[in-house]
ZALUM-849744 format. One record per residue: residue in one letter; x, y, z of N, C-alpha, C, CB in turn. Coordinates in steps of 0.02 Angstrom, whole numbers, plus 50000, padded with zeros to 5 digits. Glycine has a CB too. Layout:
<recs>
AXYZXYZXYZXYZ
...
</recs>
This chain:
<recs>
X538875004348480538255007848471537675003048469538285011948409
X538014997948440537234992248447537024988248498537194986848400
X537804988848538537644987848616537024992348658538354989748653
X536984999648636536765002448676535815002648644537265009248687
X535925002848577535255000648555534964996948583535214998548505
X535104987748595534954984148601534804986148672535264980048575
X535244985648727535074989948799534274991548792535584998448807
X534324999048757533735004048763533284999848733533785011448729
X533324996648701532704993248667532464986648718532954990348583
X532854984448726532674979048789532314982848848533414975348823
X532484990248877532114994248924531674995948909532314998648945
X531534997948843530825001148811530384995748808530865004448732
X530654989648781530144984548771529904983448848530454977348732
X530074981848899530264981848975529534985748997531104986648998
X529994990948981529324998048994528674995348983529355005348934
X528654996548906528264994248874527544988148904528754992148832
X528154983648913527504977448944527354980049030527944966348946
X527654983549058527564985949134527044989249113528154990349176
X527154994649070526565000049064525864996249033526835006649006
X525854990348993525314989348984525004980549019525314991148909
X525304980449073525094975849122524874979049194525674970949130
X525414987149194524934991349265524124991549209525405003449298
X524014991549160523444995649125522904990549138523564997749038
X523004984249100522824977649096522614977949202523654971449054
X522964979349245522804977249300522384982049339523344975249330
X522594989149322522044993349345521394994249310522284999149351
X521134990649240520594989749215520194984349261520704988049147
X520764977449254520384972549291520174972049376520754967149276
X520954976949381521004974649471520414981749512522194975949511
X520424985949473520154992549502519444994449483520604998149481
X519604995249399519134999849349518514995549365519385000349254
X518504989449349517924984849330517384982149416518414976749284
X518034982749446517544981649532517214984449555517764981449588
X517514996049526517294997549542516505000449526517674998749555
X516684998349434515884998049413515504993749447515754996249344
X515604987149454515174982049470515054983149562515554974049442
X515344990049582515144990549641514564995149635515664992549684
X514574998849599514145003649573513485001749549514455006549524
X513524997249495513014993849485512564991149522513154990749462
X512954987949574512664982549633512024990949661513594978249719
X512614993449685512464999949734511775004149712513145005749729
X511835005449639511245007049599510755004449624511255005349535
X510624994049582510124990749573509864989149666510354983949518
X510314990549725510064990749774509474995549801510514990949800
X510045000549761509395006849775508685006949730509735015049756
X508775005249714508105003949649507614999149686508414999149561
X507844993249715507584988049758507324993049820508214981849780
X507674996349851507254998449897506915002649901507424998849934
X507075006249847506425011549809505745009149796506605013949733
X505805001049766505244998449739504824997949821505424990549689
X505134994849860504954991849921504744995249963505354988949947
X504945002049979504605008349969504095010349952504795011049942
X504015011749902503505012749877502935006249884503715014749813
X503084999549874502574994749878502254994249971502974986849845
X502864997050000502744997050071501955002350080503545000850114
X502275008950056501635012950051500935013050037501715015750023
X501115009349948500445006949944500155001150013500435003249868
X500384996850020500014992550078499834997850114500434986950124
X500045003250153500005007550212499315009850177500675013650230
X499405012650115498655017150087498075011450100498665019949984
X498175005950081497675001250048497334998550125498104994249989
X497914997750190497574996750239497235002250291497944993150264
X497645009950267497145013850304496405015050271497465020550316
X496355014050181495845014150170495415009050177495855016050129
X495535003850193495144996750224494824999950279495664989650254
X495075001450318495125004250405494725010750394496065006250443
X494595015650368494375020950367493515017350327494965026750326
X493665014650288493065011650251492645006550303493355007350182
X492995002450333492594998350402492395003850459493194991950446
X492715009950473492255016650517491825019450467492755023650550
X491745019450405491115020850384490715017550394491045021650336
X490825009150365490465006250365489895005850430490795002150346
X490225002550493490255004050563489705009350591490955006550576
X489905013050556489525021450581488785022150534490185030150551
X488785018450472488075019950434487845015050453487985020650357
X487955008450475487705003250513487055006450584488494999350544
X487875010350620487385010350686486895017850656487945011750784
X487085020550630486395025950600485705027650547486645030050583
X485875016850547485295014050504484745011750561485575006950451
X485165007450630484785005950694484525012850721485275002150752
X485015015450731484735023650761484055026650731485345029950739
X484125026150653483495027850632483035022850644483495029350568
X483135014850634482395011950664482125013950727482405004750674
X482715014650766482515015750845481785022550854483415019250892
X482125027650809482005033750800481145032650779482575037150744
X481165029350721480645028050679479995022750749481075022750595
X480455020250776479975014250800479645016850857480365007150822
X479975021650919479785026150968479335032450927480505028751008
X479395035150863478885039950825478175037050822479125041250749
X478315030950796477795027550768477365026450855478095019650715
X477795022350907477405020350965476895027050982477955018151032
X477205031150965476875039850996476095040950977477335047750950
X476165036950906475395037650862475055030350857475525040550771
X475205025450845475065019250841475095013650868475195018250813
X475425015950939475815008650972475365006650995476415008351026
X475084999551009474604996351044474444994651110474584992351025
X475194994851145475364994451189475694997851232475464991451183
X475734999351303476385003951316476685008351274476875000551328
X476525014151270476575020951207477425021451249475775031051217
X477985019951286478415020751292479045016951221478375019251359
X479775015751245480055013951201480185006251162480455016451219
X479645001851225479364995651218478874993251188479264993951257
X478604996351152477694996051144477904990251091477105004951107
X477234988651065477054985151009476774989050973476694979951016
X477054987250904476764991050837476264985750830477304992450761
X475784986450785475404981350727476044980250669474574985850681
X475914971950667476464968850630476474970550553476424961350640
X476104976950514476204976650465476814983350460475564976250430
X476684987050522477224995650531477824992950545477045002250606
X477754985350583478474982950628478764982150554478474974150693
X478244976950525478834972950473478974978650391478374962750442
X478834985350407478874991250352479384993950408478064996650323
X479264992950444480084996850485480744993850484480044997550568
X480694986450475481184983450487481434982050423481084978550529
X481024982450366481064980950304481544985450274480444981050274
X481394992750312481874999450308482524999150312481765003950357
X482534996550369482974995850409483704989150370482484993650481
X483294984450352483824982150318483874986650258483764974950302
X483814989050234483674990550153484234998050173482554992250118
X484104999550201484905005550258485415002150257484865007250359
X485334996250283485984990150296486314989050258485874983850310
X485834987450174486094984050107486504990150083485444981350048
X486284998150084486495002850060487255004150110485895008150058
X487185002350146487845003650174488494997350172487655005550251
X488054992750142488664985450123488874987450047488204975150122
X488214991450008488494993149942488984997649951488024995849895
X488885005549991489445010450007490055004950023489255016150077
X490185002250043490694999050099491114994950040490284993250171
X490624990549992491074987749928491404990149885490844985149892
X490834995449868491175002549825491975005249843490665009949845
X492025006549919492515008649949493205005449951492295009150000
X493024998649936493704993849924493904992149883493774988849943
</recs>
């Protein structure tokens, strides 16, 4: 009988370390890779979420550059437009010369027109800073 004890007990112990070396190996060999695959897999996605998103912002920041230089652009040429405007009005009543789109003003209307005229310019470099 203590033959057969000893037997079963030698199999159980047997068992025993089988069963907790498959355990020991599917923690290490399986369980743990496949977190740390997970993890990886996660913090990847997170990375390209960020990158993503930082991609976008650049996209916003350069169409609003770009949309802000066609303002700019456009109040520019409709600061000239108005001298033009202003300077052919004025030739109609005051020009000294050639009443066409060449004339000569007297240099005090030229230099109050042109004075305008930048002062349009400055207001549209302020819009334009504002904008960025």
């Amino acid at each position: 009988m203590l033959e057969g004890a000893d037997k079963f007990l030698k199999i159980a112990v047997g068992l025993g370390i089988l069963s907790a070396g498959a355990g020991v190996g599917f923690h290490y060999g399986i369980y743990i890779p496949e977190m740390e695959r997970e993890k990886i897999s996660r913090e990847e996605q997170r990375t390209a979420k960020a990158q993503q998103v930082e991609s976008q912002k650049q996209n916003r920041l350069i169409a609003q550059k770009q949309e802000a230089k066609i303002n700019y652009n456009s109040c520019i040429s409709a600061s000239e437009d108005a001298y033009k405007g202003d300077w052919i009005e004025n030739c109609k009543t005051s020009g000294i010369s050639n009443k066409g789109e060449n004339c000569t003003l007297p240099i005090a209307l030229a230099d109050t027109l042109s004075k305008n005229m930048n002062e349009r310019k400055n207001r549209c470099l302020d819009i334009f800073t504002e904008e960025l």
